[in-house]
Backbone as XML, in Angstrom:
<?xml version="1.0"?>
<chain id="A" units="angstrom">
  <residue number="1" name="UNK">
    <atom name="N" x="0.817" y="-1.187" z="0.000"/>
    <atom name="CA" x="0.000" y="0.000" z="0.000"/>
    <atom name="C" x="0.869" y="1.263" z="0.000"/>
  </residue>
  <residue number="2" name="UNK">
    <atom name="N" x="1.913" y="1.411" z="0.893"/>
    <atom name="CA" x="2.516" y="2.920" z="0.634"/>
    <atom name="C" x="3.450" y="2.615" z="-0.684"/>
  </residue>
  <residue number="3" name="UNK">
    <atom name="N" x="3.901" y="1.279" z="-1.259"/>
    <atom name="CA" x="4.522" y="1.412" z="-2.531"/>
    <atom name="C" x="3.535" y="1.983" z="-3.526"/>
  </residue>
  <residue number="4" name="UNK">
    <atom name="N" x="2.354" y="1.742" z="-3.504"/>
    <atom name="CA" x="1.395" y="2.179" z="-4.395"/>
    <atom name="C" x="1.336" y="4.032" z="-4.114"/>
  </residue>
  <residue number="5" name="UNK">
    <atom name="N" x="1.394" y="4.253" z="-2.552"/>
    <atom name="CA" x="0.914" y="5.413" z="-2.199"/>
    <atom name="C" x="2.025" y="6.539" z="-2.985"/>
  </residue>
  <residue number="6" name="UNK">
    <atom name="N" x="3.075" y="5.894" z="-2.589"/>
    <atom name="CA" x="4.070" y="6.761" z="-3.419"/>
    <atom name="C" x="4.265" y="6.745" z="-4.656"/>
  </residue>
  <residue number="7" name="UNK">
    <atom name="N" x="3.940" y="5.623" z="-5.141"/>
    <atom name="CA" x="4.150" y="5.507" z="-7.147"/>
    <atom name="C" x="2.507" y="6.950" z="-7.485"/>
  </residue>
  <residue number="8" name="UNK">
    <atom name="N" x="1.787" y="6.963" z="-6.580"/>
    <atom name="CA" x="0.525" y="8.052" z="-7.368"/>
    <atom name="C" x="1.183" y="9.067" z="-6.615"/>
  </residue>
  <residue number="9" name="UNK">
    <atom name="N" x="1.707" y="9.929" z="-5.786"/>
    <atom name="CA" x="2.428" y="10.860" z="-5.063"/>
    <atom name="C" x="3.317" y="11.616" z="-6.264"/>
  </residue>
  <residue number="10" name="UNK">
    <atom name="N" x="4.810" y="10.582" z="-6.683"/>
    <atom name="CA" x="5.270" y="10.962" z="-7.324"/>
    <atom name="C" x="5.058" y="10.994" z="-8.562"/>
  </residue>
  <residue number="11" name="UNK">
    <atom name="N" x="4.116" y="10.741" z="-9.096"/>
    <atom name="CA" x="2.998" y="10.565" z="-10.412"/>
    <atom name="C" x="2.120" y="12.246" z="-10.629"/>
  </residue>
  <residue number="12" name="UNK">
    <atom name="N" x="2.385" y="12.426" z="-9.471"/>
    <atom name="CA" x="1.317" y="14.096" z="-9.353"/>
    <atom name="C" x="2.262" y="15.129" z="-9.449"/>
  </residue>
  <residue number="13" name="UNK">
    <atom name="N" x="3.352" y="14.915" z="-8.573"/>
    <atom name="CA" x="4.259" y="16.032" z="-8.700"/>
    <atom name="C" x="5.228" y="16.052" z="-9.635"/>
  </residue>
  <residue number="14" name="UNK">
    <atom name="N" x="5.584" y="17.219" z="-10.635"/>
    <atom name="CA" x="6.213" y="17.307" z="-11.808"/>
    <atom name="C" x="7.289" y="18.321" z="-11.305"/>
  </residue>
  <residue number="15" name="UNK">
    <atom name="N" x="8.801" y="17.787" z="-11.218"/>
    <atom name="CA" x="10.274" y="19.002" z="-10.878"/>
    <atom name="C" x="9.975" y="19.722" z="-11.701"/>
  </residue>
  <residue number="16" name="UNK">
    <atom name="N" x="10.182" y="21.206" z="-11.509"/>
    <atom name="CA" x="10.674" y="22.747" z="-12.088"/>
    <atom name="C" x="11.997" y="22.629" z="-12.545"/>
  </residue>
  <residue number="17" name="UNK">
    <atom name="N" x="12.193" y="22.368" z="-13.636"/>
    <atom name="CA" x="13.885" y="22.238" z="-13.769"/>
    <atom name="C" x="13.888" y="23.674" z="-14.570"/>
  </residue>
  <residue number="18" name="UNK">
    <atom name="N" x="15.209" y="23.691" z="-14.563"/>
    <atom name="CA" x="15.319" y="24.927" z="-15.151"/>
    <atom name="C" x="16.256" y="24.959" z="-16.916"/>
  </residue>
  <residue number="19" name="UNK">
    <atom name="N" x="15.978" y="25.210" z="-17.848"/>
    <atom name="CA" x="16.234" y="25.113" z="-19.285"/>
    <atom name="C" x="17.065" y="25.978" z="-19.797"/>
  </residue>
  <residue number="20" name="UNK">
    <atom name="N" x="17.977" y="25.900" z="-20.305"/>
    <atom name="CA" x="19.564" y="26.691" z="-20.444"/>
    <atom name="C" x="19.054" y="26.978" z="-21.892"/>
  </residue>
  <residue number="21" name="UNK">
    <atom name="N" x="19.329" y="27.950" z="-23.081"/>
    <atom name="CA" x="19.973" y="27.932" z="-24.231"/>
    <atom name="C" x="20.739" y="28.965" z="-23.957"/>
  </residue>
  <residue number="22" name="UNK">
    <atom name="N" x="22.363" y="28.664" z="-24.787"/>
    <atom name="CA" x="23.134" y="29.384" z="-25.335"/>
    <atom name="C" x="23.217" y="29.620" z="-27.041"/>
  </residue>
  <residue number="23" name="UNK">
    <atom name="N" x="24.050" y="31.057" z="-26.739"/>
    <atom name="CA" x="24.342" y="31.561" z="-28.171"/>
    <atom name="C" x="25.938" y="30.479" z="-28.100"/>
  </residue>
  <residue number="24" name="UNK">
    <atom name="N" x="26.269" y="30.716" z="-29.358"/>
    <atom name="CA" x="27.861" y="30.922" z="-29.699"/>
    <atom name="C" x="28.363" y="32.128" z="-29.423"/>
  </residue>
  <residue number="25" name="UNK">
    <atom name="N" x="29.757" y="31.757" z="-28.789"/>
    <atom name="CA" x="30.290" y="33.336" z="-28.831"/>
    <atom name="C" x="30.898" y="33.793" z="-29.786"/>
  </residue>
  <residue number="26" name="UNK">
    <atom name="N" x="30.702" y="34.869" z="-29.310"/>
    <atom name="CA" x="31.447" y="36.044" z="-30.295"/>
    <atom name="C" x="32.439" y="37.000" z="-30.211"/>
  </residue>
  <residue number="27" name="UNK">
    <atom name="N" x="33.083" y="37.405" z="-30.969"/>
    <atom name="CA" x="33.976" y="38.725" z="-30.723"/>
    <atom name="C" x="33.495" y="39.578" z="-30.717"/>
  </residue>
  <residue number="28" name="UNK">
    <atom name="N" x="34.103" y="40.435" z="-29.382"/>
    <atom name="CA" x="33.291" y="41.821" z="-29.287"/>
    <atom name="C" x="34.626" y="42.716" z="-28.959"/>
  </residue>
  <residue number="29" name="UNK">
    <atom name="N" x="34.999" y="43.697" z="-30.037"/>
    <atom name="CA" x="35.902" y="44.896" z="-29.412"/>
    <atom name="C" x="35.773" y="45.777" z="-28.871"/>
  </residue>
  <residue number="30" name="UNK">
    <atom name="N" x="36.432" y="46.104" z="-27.542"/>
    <atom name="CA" x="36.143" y="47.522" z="-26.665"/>
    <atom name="C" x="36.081" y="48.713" z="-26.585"/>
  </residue>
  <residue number="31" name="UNK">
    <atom name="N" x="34.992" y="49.370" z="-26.741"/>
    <atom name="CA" x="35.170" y="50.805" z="-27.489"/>
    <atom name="C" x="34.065" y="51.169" z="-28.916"/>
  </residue>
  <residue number="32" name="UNK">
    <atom name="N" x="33.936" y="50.012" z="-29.486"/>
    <atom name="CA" x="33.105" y="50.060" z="-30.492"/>
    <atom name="C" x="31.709" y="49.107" z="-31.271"/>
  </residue>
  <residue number="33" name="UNK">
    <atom name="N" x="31.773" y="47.683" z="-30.103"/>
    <atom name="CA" x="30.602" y="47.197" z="-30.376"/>
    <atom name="C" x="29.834" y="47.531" z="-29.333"/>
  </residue>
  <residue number="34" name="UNK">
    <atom name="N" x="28.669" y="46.814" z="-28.986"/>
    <atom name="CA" x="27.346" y="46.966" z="-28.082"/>
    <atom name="C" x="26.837" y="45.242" z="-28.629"/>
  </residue>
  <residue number="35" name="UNK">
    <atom name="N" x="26.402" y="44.745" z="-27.918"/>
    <atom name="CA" x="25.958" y="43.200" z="-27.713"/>
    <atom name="C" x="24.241" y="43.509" z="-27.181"/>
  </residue>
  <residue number="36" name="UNK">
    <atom name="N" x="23.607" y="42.647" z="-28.142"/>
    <atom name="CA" x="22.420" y="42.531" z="-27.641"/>
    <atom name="C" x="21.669" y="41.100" z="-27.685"/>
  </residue>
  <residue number="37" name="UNK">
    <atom name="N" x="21.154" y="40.760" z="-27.046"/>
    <atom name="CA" x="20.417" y="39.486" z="-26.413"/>
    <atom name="C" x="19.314" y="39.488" z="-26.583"/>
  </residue>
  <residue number="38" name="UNK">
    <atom name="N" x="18.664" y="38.827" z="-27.330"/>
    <atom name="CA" x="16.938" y="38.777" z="-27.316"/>
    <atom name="C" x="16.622" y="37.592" z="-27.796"/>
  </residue>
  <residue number="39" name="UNK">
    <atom name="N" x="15.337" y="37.913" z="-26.852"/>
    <atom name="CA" x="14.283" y="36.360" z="-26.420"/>
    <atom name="C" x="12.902" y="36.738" z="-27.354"/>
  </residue>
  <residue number="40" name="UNK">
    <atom name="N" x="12.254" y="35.898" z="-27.855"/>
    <atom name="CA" x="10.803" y="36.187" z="-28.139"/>
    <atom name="C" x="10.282" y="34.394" z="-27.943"/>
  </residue>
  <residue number="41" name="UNK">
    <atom name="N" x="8.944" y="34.684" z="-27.595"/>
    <atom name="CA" x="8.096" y="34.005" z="-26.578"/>
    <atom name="C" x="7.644" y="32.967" z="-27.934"/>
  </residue>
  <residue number="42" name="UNK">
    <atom name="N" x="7.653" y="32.029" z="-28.409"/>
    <atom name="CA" x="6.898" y="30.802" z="-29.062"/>
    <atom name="C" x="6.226" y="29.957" z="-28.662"/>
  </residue>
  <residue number="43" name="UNK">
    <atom name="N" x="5.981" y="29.865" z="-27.145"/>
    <atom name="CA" x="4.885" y="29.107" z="-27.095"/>
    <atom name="C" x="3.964" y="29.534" z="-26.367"/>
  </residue>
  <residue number="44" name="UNK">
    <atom name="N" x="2.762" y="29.051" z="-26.546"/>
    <atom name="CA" x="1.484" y="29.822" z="-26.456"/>
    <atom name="C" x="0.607" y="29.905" z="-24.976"/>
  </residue>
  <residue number="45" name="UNK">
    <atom name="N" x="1.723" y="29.912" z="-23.853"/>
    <atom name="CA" x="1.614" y="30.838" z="-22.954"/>
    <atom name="C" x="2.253" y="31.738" z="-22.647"/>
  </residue>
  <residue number="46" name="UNK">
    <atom name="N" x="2.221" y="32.477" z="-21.266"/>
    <atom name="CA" x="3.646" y="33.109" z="-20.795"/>
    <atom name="C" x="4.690" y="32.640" z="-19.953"/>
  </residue>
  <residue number="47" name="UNK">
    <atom name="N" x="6.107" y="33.236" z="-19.863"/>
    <atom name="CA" x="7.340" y="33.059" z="-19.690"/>
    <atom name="C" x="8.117" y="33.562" z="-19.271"/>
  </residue>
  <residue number="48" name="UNK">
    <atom name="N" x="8.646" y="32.990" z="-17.676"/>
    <atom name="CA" x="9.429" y="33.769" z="-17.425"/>
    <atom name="C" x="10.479" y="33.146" z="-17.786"/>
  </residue>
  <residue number="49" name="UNK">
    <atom name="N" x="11.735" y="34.112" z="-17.984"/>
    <atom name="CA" x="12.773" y="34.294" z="-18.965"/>
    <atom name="C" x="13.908" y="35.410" z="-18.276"/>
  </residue>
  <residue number="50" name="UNK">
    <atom name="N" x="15.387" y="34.517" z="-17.621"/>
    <atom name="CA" x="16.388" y="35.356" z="-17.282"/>
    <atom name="C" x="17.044" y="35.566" z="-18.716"/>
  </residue>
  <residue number="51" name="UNK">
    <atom name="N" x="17.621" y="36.577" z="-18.779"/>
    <atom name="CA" x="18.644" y="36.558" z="-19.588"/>
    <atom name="C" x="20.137" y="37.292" z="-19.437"/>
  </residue>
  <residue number="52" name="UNK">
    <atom name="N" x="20.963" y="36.835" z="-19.580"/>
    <atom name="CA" x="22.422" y="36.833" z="-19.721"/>
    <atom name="C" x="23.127" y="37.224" z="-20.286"/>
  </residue>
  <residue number="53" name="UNK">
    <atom name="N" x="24.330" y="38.540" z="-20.387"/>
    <atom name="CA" x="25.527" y="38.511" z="-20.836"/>
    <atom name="C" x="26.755" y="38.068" z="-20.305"/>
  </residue>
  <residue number="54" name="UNK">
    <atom name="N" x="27.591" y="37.202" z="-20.728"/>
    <atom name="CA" x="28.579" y="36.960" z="-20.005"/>
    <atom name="C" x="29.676" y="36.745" z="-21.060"/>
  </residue>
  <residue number="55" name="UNK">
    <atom name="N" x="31.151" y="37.107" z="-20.344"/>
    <atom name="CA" x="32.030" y="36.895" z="-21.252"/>
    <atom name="C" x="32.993" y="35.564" z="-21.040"/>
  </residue>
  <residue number="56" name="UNK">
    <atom name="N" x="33.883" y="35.638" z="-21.360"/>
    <atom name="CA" x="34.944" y="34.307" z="-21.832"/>
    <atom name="C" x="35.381" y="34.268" z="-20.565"/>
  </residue>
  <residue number="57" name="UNK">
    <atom name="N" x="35.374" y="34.271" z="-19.244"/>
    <atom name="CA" x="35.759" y="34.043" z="-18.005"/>
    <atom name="C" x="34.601" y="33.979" z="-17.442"/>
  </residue>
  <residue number="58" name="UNK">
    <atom name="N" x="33.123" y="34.046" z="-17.541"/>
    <atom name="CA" x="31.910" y="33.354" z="-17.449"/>
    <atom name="C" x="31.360" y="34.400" z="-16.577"/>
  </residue>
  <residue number="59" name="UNK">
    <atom name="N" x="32.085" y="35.807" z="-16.614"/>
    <atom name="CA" x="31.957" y="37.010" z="-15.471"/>
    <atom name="C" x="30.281" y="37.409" z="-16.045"/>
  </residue>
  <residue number="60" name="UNK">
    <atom name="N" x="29.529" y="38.002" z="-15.427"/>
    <atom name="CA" x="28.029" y="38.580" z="-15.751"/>
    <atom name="C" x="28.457" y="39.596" z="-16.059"/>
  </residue>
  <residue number="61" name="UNK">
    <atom name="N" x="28.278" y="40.483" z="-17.529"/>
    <atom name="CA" x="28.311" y="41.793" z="-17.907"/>
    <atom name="C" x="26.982" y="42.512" z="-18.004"/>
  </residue>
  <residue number="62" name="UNK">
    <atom name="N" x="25.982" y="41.641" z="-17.949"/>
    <atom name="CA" x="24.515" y="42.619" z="-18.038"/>
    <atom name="C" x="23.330" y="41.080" z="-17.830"/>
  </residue>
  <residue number="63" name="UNK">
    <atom name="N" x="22.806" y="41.316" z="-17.076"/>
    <atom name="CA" x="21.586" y="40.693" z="-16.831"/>
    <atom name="C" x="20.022" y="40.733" z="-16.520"/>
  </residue>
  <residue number="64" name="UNK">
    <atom name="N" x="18.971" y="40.068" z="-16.432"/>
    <atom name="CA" x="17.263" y="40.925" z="-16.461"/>
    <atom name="C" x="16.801" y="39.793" z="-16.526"/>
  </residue>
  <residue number="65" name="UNK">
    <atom name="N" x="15.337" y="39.581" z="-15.637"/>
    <atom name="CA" x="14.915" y="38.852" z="-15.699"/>
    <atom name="C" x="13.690" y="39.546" z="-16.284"/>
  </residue>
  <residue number="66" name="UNK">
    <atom name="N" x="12.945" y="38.809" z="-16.756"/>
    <atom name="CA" x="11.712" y="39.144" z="-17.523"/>
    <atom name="C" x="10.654" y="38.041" z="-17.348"/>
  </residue>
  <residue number="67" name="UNK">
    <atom name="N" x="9.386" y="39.064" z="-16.239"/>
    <atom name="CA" x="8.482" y="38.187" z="-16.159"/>
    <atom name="C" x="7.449" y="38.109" z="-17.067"/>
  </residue>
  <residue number="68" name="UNK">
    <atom name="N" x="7.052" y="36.854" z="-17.074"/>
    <atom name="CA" x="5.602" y="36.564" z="-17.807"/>
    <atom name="C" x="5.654" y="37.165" z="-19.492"/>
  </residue>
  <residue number="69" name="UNK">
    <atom name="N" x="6.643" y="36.971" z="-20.140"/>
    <atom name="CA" x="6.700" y="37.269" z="-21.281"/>
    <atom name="C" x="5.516" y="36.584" z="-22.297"/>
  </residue>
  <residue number="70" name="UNK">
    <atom name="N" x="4.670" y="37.649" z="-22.828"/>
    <atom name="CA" x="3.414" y="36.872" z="-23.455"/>
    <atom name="C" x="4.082" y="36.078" z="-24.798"/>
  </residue>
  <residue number="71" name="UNK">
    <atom name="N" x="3.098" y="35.301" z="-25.133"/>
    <atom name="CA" x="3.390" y="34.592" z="-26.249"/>
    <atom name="C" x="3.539" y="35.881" z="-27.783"/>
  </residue>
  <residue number="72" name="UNK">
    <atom name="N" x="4.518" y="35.437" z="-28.742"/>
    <atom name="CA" x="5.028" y="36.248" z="-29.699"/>
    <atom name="C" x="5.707" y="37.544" z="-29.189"/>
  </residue>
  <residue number="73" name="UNK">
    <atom name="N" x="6.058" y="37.954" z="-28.107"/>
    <atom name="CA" x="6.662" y="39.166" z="-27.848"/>
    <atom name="C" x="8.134" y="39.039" z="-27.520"/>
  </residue>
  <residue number="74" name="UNK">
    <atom name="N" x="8.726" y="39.924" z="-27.746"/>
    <atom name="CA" x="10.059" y="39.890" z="-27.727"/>
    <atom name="C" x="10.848" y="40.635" z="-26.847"/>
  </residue>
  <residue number="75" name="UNK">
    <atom name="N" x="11.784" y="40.274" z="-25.822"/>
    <atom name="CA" x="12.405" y="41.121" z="-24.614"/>
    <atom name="C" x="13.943" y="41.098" z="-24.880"/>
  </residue>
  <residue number="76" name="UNK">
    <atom name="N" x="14.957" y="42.126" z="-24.627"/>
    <atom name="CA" x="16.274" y="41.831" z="-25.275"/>
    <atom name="C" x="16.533" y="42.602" z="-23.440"/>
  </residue>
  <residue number="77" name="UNK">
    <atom name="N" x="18.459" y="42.636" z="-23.707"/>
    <atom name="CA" x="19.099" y="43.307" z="-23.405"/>
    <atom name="C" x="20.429" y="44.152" z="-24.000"/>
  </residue>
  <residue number="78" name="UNK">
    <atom name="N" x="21.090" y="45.379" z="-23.834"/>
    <atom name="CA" x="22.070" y="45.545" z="-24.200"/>
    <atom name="C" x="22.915" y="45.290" z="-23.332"/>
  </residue>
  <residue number="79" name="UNK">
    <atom name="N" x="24.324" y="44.944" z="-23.501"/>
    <atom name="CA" x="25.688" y="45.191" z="-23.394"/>
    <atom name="C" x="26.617" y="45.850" z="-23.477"/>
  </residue>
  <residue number="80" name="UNK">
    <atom name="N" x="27.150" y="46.818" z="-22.818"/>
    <atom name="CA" x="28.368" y="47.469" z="-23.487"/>
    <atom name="C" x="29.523" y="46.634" z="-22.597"/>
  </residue>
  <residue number="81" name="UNK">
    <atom name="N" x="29.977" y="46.354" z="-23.481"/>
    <atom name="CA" x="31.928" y="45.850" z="-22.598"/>
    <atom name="C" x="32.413" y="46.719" z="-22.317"/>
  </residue>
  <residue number="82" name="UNK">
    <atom name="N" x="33.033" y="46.490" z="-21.096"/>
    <atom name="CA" x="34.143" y="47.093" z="-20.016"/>
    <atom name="C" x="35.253" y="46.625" z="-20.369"/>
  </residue>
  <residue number="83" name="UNK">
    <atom name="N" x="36.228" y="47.764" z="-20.018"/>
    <atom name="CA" x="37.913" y="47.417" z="-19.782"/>
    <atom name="C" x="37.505" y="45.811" z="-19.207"/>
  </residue>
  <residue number="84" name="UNK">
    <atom name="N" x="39.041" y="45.091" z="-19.832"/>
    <atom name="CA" x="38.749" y="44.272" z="-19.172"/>
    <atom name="C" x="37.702" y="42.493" z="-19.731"/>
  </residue>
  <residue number="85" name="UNK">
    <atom name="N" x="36.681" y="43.195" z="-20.126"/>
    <atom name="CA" x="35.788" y="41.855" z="-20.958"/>
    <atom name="C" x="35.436" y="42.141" z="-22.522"/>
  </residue>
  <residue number="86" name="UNK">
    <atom name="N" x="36.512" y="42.420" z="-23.270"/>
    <atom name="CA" x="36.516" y="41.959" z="-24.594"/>
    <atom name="C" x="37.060" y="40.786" z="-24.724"/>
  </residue>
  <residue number="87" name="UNK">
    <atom name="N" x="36.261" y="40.498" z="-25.951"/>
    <atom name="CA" x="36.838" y="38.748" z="-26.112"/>
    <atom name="C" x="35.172" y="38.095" z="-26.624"/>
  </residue>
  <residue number="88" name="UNK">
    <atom name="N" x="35.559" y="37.089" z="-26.158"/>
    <atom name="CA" x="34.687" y="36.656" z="-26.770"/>
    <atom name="C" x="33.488" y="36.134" z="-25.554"/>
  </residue>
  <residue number="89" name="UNK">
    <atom name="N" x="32.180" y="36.546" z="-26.078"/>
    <atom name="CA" x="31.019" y="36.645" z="-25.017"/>
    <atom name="C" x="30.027" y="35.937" z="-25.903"/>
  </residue>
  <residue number="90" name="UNK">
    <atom name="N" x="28.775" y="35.555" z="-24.556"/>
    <atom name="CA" x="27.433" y="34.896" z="-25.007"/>
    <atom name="C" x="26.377" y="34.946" z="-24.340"/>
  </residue>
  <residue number="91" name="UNK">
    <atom name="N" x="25.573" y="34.683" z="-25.076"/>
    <atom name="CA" x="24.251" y="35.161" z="-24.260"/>
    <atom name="C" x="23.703" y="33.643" z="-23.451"/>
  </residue>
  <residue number="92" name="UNK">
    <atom name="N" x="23.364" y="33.430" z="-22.695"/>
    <atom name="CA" x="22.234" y="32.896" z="-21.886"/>
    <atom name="C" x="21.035" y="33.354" z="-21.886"/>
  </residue>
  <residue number="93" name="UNK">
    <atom name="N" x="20.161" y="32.303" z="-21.768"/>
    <atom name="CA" x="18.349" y="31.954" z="-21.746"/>
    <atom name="C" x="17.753" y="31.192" z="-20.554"/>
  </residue>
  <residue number="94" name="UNK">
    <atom name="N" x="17.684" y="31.318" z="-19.780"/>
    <atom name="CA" x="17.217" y="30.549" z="-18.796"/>
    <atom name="C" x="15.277" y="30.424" z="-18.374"/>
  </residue>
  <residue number="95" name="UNK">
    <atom name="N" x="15.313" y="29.214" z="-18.758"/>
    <atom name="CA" x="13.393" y="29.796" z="-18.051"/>
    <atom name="C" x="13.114" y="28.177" z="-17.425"/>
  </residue>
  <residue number="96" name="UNK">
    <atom name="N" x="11.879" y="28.034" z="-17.450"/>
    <atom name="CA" x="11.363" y="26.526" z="-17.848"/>
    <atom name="C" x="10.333" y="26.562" z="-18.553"/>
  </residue>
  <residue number="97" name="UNK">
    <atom name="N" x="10.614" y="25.019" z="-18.926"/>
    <atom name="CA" x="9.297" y="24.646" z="-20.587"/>
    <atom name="C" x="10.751" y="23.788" z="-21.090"/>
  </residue>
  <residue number="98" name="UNK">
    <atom name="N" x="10.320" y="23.657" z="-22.417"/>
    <atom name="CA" x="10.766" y="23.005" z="-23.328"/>
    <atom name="C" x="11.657" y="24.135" z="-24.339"/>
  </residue>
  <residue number="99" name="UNK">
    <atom name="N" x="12.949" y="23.751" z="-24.770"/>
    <atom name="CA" x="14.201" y="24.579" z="-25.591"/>
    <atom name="C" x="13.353" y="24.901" z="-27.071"/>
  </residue>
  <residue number="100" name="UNK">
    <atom name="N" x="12.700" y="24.513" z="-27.337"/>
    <atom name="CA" x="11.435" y="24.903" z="-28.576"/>
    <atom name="C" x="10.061" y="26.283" z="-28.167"/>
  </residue>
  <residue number="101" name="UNK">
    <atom name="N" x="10.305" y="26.497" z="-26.781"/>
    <atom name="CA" x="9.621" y="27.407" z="-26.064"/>
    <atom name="C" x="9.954" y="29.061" z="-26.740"/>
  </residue>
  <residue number="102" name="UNK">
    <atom name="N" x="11.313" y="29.188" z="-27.091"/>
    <atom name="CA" x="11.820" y="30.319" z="-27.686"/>
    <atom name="C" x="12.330" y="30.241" z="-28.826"/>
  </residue>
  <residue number="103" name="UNK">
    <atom name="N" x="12.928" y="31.281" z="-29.378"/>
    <atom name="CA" x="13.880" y="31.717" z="-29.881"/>
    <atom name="C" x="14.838" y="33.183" z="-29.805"/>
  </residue>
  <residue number="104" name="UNK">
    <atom name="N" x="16.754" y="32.475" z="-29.622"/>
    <atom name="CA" x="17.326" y="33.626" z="-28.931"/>
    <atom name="C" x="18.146" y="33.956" z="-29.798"/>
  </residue>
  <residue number="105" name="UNK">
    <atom name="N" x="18.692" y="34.855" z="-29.703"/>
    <atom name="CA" x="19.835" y="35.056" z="-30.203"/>
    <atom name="C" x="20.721" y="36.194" z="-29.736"/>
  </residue>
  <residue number="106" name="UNK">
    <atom name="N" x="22.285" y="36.019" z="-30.515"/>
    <atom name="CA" x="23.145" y="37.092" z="-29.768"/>
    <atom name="C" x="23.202" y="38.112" z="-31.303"/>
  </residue>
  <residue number="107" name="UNK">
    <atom name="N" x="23.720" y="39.304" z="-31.054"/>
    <atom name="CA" x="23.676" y="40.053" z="-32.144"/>
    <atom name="C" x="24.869" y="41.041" z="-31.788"/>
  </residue>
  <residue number="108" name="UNK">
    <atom name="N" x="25.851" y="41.348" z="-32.455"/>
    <atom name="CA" x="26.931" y="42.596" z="-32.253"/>
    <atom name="C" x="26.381" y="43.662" z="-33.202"/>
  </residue>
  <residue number="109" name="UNK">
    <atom name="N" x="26.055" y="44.850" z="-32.371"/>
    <atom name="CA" x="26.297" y="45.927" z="-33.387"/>
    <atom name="C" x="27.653" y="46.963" z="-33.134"/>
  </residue>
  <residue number="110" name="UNK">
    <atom name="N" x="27.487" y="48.142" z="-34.519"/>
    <atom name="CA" x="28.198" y="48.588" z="-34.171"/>
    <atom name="C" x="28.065" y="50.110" z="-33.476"/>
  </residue>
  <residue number="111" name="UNK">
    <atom name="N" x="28.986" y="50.522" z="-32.359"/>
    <atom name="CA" x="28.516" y="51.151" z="-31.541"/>
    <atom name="C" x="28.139" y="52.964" z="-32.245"/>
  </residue>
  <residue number="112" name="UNK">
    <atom name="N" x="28.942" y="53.393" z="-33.137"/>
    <atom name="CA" x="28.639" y="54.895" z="-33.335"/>
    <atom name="C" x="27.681" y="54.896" z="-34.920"/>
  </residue>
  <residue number="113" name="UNK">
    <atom name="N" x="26.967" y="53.326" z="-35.647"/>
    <atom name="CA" x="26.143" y="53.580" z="-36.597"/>
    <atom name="C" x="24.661" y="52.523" z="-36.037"/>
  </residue>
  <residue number="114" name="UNK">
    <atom name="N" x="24.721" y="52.011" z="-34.457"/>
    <atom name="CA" x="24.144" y="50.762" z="-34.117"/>
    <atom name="C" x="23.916" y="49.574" z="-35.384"/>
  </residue>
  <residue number="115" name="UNK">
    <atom name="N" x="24.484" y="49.550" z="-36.650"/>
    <atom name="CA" x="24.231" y="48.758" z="-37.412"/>
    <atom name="C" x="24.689" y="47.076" z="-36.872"/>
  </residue>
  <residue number="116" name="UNK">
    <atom name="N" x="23.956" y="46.195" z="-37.067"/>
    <atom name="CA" x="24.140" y="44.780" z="-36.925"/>
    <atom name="C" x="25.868" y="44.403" z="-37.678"/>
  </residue>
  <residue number="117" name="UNK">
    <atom name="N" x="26.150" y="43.804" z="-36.711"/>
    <atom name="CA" x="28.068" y="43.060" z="-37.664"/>
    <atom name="C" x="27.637" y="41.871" z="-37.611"/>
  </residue>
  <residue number="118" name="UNK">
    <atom name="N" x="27.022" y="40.999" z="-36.786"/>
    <atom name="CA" x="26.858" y="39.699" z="-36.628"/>
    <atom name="C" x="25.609" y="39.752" z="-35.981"/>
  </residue>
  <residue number="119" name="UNK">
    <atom name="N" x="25.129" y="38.395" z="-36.094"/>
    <atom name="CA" x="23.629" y="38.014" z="-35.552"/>
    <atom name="C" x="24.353" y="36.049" z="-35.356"/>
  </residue>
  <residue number="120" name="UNK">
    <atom name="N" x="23.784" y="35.963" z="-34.452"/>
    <atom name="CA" x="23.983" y="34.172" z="-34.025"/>
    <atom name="C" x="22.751" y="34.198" z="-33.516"/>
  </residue>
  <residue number="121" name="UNK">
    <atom name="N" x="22.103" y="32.748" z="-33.465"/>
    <atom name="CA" x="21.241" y="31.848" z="-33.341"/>
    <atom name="C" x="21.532" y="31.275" z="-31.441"/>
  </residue>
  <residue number="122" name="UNK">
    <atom name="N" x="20.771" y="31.104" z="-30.864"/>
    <atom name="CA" x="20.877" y="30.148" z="-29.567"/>
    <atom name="C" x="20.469" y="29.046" z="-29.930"/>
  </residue>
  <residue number="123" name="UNK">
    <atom name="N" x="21.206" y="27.815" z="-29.071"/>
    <atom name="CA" x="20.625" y="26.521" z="-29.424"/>
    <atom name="C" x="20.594" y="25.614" z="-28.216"/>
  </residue>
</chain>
């Protein structure tokens, strides 16, 4: 009886794990790019959604959490590098759901025309 009691117990309760995507990194030079991070919502509730800059020593350069992101909307952050964290950086996605829940990506622009140099995919 409590083998049964516990096989329907742990049958009810479902872990909160928590769901990583990363970008690839990228090169970013000091002084003249800006890094931006953005999330938009694909599945058809809402989402909460940390997101991450970090560079090649895994230091946090800019971070935000973003609650309840509705479905199709899109939340970013910028970056500017500091003395110190040029090199190569990436974005983090953190929420829960399923890695098909979003789509992220990292993007370098450039800092005195904001034009895009690169765009990467999270996976």
């Amino acid at each position: 009886m409590r083998l049964l009691t516990a096989l329907i117990f742990t049958s009810l309760v479902t872990p909160a794990f928590a769901t990583w995507v990363l970008t690839p990194p990228v090169n970013v030079i000091l002084s003249s790019n800006l890094v931006l991070c953005s999330v938009v919502n694909v599945s058809s509730k809402p989402l909460d959604v940390t997101v991450s800059l970090v560079d090649v020593y895994n230091r946090t350069i800019a971070t935000q959490h973003f609650a309840a992101i509705a479905p199709a909307i899109t939340d970013w952050i910028l970056g500017i590098p500091y003395a110190g964290s040029e090199g190569l950086m990436r974005c983090g996605f953190e929420f829960s759901g399923s890695p098909k829940s979003v789509r992220a990506s990292i993007e370098v622009l450039d800092q005195s025309t904001n034009l895009g140099l690169v765009a990467l995919p999270a996976s």
